[in-house]
PDB file as gemmi writes it, atoms N, CA and C in Angstrom:
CRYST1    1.000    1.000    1.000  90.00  90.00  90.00 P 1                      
ATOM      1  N   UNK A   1       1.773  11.477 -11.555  1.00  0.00           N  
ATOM      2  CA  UNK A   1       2.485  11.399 -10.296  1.00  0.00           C  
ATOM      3  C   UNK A   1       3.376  10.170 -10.291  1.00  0.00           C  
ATOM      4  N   UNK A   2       4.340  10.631  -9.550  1.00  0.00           N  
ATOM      5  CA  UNK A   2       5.775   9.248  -9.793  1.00  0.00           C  
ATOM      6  C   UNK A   2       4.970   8.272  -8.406  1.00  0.00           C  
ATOM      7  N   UNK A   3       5.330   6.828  -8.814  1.00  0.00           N  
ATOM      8  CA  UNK A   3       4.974   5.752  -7.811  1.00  0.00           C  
ATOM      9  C   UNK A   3       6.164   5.147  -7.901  1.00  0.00           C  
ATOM     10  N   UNK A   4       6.149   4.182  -6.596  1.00  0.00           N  
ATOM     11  CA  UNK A   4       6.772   3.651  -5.569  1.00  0.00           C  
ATOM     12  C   UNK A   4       6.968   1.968  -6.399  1.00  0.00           C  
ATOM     13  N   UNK A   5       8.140   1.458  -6.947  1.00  0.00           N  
ATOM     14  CA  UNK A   5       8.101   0.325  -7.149  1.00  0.00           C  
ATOM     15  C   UNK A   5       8.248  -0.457  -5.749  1.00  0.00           C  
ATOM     16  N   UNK A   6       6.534  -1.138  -5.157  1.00  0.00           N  
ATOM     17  CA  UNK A   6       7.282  -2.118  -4.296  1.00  0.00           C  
ATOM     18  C   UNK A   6       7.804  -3.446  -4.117  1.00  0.00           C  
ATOM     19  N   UNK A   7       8.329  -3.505  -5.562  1.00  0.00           N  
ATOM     20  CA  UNK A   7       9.845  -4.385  -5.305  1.00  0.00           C  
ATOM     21  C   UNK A   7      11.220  -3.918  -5.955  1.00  0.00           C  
ATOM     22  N   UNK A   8      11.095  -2.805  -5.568  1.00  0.00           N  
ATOM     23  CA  UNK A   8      12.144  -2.097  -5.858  1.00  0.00           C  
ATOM     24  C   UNK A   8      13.750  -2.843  -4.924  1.00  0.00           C  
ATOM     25  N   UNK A   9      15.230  -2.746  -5.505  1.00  0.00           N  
ATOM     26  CA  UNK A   9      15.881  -3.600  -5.375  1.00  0.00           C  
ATOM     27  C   UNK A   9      16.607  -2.284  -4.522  1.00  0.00           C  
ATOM     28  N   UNK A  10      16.403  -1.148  -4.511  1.00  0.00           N  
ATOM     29  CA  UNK A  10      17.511   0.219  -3.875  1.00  0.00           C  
ATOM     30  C   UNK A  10      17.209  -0.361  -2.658  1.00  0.00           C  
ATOM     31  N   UNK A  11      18.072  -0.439  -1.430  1.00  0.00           N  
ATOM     32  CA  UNK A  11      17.530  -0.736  -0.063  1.00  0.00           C  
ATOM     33  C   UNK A  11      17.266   0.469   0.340  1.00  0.00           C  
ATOM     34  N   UNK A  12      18.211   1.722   0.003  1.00  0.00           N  
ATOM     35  CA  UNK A  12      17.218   2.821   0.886  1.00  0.00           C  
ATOM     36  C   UNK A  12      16.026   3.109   0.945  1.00  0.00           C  
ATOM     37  N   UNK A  13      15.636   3.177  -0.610  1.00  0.00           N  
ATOM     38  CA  UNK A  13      13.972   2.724  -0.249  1.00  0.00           C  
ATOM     39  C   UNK A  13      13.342   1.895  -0.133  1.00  0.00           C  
ATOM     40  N   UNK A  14      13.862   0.621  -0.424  1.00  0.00           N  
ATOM     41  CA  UNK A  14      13.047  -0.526   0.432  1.00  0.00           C  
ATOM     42  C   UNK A  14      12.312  -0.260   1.827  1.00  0.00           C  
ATOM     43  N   UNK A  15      14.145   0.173   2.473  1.00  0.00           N  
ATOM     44  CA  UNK A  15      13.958   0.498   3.810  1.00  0.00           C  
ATOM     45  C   UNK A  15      12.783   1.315   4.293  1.00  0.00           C  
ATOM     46  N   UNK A  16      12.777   2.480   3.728  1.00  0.00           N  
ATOM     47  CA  UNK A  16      11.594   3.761   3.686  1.00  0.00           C  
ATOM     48  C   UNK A  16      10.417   3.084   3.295  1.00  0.00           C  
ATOM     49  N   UNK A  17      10.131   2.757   2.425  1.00  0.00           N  
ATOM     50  CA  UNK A  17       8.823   2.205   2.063  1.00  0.00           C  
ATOM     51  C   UNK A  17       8.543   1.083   2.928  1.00  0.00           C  
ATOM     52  N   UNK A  18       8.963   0.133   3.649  1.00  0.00           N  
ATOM     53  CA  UNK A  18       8.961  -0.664   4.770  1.00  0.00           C  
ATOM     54  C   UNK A  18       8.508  -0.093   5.963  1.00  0.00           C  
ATOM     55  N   UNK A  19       9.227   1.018   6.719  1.00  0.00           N  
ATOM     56  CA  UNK A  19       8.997   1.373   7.128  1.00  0.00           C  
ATOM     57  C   UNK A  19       7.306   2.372   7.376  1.00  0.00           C  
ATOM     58  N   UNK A  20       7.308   3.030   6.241  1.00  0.00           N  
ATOM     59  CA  UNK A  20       6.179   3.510   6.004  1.00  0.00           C  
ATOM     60  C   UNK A  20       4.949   3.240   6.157  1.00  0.00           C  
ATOM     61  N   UNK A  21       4.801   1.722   4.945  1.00  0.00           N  
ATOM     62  CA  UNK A  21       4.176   0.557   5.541  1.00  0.00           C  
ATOM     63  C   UNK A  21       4.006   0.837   6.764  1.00  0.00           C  
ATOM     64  N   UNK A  22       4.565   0.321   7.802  1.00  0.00           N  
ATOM     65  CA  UNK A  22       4.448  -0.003   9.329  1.00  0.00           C  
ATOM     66  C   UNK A  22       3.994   1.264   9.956  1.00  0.00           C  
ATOM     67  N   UNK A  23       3.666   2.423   9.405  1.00  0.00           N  
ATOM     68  CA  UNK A  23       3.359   3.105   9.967  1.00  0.00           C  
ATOM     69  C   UNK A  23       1.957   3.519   9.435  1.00  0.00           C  
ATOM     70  N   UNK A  24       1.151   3.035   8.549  1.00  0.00           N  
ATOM     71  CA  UNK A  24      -0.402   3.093   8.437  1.00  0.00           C  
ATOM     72  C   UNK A  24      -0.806   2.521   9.012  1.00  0.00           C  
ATOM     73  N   UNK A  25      -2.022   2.552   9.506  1.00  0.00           N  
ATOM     74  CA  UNK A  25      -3.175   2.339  10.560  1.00  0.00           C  
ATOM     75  C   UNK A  25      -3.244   0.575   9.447  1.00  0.00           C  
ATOM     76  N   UNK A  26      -3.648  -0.462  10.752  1.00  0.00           N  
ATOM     77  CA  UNK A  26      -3.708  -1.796   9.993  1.00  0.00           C  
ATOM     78  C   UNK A  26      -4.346  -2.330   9.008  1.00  0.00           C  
ATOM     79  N   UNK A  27      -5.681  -1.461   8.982  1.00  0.00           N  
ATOM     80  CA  UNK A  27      -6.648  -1.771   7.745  1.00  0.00           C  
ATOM     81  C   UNK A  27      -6.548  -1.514   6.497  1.00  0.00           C  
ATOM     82  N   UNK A  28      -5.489  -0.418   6.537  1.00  0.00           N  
ATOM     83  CA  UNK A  28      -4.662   0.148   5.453  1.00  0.00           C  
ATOM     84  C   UNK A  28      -3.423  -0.754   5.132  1.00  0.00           C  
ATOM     85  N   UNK A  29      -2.742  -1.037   5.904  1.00  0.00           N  
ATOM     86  CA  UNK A  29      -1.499  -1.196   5.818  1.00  0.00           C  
ATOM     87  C   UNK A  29      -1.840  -2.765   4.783  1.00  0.00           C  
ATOM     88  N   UNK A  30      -3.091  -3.668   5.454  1.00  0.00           N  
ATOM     89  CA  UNK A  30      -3.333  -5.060   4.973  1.00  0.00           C  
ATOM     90  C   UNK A  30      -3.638  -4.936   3.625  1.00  0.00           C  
ATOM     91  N   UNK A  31      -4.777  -4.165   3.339  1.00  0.00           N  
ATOM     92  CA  UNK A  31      -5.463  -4.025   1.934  1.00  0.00           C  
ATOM     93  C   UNK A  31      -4.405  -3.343   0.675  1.00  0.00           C  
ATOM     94  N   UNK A  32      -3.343  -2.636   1.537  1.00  0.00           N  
ATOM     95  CA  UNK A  32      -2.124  -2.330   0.604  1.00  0.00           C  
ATOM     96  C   UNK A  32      -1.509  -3.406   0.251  1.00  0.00           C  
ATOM     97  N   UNK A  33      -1.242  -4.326   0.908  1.00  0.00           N  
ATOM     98  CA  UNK A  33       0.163  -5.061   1.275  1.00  0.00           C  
ATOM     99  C   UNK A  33      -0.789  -6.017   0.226  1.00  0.00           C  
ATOM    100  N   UNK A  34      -1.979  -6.662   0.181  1.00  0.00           N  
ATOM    101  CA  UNK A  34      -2.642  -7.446  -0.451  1.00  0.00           C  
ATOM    102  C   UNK A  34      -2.759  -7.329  -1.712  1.00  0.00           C  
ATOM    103  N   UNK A  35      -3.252  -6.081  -2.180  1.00  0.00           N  
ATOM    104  CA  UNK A  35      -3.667  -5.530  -3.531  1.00  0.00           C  
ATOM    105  C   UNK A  35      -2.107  -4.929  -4.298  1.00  0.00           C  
ATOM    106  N   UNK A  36      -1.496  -4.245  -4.019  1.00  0.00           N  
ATOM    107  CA  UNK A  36      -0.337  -3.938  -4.422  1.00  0.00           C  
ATOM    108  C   UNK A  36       0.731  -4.554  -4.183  1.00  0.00           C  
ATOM    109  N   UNK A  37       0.803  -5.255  -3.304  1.00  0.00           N  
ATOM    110  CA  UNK A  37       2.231  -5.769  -3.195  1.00  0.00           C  
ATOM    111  C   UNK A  37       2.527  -7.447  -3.650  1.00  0.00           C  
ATOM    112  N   UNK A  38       1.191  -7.791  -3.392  1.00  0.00           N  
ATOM    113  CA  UNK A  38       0.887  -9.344  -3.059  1.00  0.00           C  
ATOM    114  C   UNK A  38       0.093  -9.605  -4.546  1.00  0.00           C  
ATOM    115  N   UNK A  39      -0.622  -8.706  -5.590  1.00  0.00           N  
ATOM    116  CA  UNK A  39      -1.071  -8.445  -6.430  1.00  0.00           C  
ATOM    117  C   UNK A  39      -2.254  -8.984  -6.641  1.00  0.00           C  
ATOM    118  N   UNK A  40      -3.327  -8.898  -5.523  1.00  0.00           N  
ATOM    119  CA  UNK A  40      -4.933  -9.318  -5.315  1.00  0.00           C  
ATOM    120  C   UNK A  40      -5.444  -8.357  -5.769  1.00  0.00           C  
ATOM    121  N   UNK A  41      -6.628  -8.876  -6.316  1.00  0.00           N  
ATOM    122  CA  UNK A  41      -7.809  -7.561  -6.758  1.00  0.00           C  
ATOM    123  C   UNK A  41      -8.461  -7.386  -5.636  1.00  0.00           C  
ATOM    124  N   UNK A  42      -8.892  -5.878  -6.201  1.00  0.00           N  
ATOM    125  CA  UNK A  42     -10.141  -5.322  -4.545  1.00  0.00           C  
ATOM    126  C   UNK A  42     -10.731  -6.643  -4.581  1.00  0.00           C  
ATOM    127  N   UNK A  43     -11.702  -7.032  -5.188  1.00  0.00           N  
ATOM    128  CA  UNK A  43     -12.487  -8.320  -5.128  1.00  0.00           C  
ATOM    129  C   UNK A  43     -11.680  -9.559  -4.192  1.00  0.00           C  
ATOM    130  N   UNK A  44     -10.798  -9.656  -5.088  1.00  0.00           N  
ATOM    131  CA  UNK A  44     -10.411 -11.162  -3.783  1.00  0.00           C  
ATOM    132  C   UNK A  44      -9.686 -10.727  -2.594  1.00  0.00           C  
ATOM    133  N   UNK A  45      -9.408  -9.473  -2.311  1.00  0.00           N  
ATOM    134  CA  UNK A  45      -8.969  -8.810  -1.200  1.00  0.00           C  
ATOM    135  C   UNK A  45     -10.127  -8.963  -0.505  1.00  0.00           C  
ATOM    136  N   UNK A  46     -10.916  -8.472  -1.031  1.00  0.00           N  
ATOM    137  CA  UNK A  46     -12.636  -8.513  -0.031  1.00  0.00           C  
ATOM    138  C   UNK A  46     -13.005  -9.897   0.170  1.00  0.00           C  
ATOM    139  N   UNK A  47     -12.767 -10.904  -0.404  1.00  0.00           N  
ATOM    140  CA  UNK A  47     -12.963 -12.153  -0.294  1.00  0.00           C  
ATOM    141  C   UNK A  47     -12.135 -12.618   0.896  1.00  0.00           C  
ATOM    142  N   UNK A  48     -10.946 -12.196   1.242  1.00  0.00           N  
ATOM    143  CA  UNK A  48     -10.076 -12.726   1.703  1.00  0.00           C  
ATOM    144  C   UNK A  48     -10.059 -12.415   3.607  1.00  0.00           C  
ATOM    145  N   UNK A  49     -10.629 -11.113   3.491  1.00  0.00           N  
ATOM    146  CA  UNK A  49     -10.630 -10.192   4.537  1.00  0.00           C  
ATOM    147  C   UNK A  49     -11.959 -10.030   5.070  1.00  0.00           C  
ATOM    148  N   UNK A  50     -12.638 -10.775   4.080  1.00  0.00           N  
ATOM    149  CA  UNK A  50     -14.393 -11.041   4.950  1.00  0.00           C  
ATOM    150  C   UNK A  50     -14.865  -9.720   4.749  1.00  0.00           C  
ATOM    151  N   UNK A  51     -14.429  -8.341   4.059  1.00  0.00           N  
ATOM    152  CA  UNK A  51     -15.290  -7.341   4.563  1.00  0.00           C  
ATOM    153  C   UNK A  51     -15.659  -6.593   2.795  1.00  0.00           C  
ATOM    154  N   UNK A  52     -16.579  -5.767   2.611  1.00  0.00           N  
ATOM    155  CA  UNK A  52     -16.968  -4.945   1.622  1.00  0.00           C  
ATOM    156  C   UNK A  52     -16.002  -4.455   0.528  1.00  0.00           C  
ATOM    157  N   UNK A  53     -16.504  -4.918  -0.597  1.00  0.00           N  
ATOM    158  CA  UNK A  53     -15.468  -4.251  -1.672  1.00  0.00           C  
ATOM    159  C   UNK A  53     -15.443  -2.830  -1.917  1.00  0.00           C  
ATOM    160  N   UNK A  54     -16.526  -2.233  -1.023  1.00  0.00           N  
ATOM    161  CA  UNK A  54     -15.969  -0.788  -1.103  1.00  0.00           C  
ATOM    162  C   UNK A  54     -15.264  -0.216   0.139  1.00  0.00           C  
ATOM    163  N   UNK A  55     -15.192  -1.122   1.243  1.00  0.00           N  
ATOM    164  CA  UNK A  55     -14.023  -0.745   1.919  1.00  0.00           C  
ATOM    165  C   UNK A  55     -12.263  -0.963   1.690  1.00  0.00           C  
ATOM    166  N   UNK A  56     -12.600  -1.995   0.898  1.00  0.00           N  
ATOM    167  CA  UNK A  56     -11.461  -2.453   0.505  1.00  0.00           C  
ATOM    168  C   UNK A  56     -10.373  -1.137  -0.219  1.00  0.00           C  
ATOM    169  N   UNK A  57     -11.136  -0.835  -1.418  1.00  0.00           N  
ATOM    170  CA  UNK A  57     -11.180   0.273  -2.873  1.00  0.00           C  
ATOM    171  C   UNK A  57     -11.147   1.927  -1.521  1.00  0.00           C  
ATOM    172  N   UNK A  58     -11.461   1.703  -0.450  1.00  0.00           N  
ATOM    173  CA  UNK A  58     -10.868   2.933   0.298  1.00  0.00           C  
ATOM    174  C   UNK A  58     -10.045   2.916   1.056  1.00  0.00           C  
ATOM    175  N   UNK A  59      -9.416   1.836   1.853  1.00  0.00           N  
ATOM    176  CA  UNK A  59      -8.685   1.342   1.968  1.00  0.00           C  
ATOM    177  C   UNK A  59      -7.167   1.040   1.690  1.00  0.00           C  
ATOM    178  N   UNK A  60      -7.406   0.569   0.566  1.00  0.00           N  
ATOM    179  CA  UNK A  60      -6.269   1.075  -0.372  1.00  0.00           C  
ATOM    180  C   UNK A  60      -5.768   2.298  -0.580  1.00  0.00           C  
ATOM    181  N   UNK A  61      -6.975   3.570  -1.223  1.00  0.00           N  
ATOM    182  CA  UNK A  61      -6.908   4.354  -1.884  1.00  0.00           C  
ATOM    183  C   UNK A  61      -6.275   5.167  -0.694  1.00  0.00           C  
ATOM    184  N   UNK A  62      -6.494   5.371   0.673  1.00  0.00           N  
ATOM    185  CA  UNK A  62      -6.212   6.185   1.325  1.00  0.00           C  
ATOM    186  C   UNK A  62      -4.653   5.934   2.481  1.00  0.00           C  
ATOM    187  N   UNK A  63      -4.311   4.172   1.717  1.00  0.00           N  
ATOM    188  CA  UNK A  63      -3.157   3.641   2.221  1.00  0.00           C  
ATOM    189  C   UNK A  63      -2.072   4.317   1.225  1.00  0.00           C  
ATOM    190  N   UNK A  64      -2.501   4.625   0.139  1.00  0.00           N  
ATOM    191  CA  UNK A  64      -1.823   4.669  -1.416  1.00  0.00           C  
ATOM    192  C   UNK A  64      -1.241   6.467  -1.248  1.00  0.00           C  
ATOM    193  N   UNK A  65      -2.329   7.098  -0.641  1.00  0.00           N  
ATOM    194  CA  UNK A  65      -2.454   8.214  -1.041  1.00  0.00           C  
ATOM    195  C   UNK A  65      -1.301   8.631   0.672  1.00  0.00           C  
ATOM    196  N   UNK A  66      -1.692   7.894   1.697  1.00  0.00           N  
ATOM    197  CA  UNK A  66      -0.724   8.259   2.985  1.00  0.00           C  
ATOM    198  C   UNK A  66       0.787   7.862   2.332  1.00  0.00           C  
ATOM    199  N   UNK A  67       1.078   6.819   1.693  1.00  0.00           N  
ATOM    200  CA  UNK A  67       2.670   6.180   1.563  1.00  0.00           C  
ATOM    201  C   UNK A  67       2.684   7.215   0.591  1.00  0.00           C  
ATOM    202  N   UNK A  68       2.060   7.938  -0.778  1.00  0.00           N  
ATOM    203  CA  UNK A  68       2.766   8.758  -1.288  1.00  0.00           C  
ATOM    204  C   UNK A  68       2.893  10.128  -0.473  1.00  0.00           C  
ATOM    205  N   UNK A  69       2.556  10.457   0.102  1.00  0.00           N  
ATOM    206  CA  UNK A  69       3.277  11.631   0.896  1.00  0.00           C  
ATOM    207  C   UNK A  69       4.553  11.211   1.814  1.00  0.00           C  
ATOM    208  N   UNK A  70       4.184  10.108   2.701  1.00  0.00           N  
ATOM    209  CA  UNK A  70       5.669   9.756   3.546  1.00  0.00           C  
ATOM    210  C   UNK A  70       6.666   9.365   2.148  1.00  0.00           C  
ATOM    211  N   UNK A  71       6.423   8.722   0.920  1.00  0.00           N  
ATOM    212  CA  UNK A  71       7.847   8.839   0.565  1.00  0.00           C  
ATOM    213  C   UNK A  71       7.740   9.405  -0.646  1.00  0.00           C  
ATOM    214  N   UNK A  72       7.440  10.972  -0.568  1.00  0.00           N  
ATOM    215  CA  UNK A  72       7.209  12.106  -1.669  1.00  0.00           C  
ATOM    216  C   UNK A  72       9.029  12.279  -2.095  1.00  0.00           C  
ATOM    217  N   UNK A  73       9.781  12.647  -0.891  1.00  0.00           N  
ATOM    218  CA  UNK A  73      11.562  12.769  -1.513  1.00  0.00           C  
ATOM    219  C   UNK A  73      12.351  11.482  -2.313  1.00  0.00           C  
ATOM    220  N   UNK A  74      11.800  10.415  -2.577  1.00  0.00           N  
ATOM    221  CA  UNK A  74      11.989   9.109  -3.303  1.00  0.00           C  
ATOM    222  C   UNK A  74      11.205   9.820  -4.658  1.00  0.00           C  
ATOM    223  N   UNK A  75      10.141  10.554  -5.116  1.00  0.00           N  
ATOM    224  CA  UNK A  75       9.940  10.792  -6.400  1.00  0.00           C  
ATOM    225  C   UNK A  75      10.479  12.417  -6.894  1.00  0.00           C  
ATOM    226  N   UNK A  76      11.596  12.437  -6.017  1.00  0.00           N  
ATOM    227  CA  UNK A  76      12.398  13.865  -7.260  1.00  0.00           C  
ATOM    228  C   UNK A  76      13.368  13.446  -7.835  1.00  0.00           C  
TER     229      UNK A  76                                                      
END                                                                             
């Protein structure tokens, strides 16, 4: 499956993927923005955020899995 460079330099999708972002629920949106963008491991994400490394690892996974559907027309 095609992924989302997020530091990609195109602004249209900056824009989109920004946006997108802002539109997951916050627990998602943080543990994304931390682990992928900011480049923390689940571990020091969980360190960071006070809460369970297996919330973290779902967290992500289900922040990861919402932004690839909102920006599915960025991977044709």
């Amino acid at each position: 499956q095609a992924e989302v460079d997020p530091q990609t330099t195109d602004p249209g999708l900056r824009h989109d993927l920004m946006n997108a972002l802002a539109n997951l629920p916050l627990h998602e949106r943080t543990a994304v923005t931390l682990c992928c963008q900011n480049g923390l491991s689940h571990d020091e994400a969980a360190r960071v955020l006070d809460i369970p490394l297996g919330t973290v690892k779902t967290n992500v996974l289900r922040g990861r899995e919402k932004l690839k559907k909102m920006l599915a027309a960025w991977a044709t």
